[in-house]
C-alpha positions as CSV (number, residue, x, y, z in Angstrom):
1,X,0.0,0.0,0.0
2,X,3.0,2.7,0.9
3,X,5.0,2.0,-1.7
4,X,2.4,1.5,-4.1
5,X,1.3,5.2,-3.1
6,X,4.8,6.6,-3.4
7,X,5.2,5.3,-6.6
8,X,2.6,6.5,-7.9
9,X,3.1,10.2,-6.3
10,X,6.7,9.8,-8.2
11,X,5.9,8.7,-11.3
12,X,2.7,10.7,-11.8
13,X,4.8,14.0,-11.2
14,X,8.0,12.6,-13.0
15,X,10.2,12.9,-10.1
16,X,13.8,11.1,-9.7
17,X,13.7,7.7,-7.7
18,X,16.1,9.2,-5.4
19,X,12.8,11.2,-3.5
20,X,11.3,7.8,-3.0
21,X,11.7,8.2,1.0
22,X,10.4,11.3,0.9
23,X,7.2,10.6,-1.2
24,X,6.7,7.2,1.3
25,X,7.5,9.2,4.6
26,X,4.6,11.4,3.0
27,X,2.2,8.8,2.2
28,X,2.7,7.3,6.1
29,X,1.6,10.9,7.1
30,X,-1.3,11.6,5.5
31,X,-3.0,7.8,5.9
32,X,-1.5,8.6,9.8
33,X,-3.5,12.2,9.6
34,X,-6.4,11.2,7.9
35,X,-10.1,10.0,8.7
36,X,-10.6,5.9,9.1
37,X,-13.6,4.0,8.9
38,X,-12.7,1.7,11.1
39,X,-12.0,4.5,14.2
40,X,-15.4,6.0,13.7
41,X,-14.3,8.5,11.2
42,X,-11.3,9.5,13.6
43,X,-7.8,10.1,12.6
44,X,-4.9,7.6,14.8
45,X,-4.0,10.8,16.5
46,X,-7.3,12.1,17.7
47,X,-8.3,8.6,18.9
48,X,-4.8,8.0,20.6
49,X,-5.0,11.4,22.4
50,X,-8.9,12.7,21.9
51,X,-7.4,16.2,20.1
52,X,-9.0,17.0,16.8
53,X,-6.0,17.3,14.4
54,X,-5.4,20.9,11.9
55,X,-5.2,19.7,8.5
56,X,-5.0,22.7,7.1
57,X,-0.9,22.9,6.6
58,X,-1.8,20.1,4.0
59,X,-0.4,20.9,0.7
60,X,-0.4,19.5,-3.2
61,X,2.7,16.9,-3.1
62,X,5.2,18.4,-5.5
63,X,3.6,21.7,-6.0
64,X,6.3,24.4,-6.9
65,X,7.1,26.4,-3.9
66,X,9.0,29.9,-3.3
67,X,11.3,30.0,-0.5
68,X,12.7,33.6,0.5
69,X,16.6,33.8,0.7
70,X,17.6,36.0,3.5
71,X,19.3,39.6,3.2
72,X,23.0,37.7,4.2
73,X,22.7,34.4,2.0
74,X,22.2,36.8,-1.4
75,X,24.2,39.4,-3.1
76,X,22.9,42.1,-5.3
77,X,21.3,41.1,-8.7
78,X,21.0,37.9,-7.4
79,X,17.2,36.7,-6.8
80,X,15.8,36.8,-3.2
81,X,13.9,33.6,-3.8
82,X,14.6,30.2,-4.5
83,X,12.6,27.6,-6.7
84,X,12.2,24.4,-4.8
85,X,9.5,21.0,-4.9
86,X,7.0,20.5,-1.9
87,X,8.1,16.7,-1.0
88,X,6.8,16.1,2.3
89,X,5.7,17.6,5.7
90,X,7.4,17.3,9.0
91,X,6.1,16.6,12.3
92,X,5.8,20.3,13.5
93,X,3.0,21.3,11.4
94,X,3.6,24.2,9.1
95,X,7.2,23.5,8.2
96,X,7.4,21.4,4.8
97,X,10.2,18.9,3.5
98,X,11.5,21.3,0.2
99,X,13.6,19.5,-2.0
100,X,16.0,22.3,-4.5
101,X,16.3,20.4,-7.7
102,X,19.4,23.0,-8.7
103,X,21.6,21.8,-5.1
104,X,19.3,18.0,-5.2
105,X,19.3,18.7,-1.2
106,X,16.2,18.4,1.1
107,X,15.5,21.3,3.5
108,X,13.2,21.9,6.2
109,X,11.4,25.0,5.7
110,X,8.2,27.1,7.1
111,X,7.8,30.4,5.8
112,X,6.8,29.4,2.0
113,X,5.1,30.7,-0.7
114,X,2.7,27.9,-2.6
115,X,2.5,28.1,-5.9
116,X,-0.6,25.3,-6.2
């Protein structure tokens, strides 16, 4: 079931194999953060700790994403943003697993722009 999901969350957006942890840690978090049948329409968390989860930090998996470069990382004519991939979520909600195709690293980030 998770790996069918990731594979199909890779191959459906053409993404590199490489991301396959990231699109499976993904797919754990959203069948972990979403409603079951068999909990009486409850989430695992809410029926573990009877809170009533926030799912509204949920994004589109590999939407493009704009992430602001601050005032010391840039010099001038250089652009203050930086083009990355939504590839997962982490488990403080609000800050998002970006992955920069142009350095192929993974970054933990919170203050993004969505471009969905």
């Amino acid at each position: 079931m998770i790996l069918g999901a990731a594979w199909a969350m890779l191959h459906g957006q053409g993404l590199p194999l490489n991301l396959w942890a990231e699109a499976c840690n993904t797919t754990v978090y959203l069948q972990n953060t979403s409603l079951h049948r068999i909990l009486g329409m409850k989430t695992p968390e809410e029926a573990f700790s009877s809170k009533r989860l926030d799912v509204g930090h949920y994004k589109i998996f590999v939407s493009s994403i704009y992430s602001h470069v601050t005032q010391d990382a840039w010099k001038n004519l250089e652009p203050t943003g930086k083009l990355g991939i939504l590839v997962g979520y982490n488990d403080t909600p609000h800050n998002y697993q970006v992955h920069f195709p142009t350095s192929r690293r993974i970054v933990v980030h919170r203050d993004l722009n969505f471009d969905e």
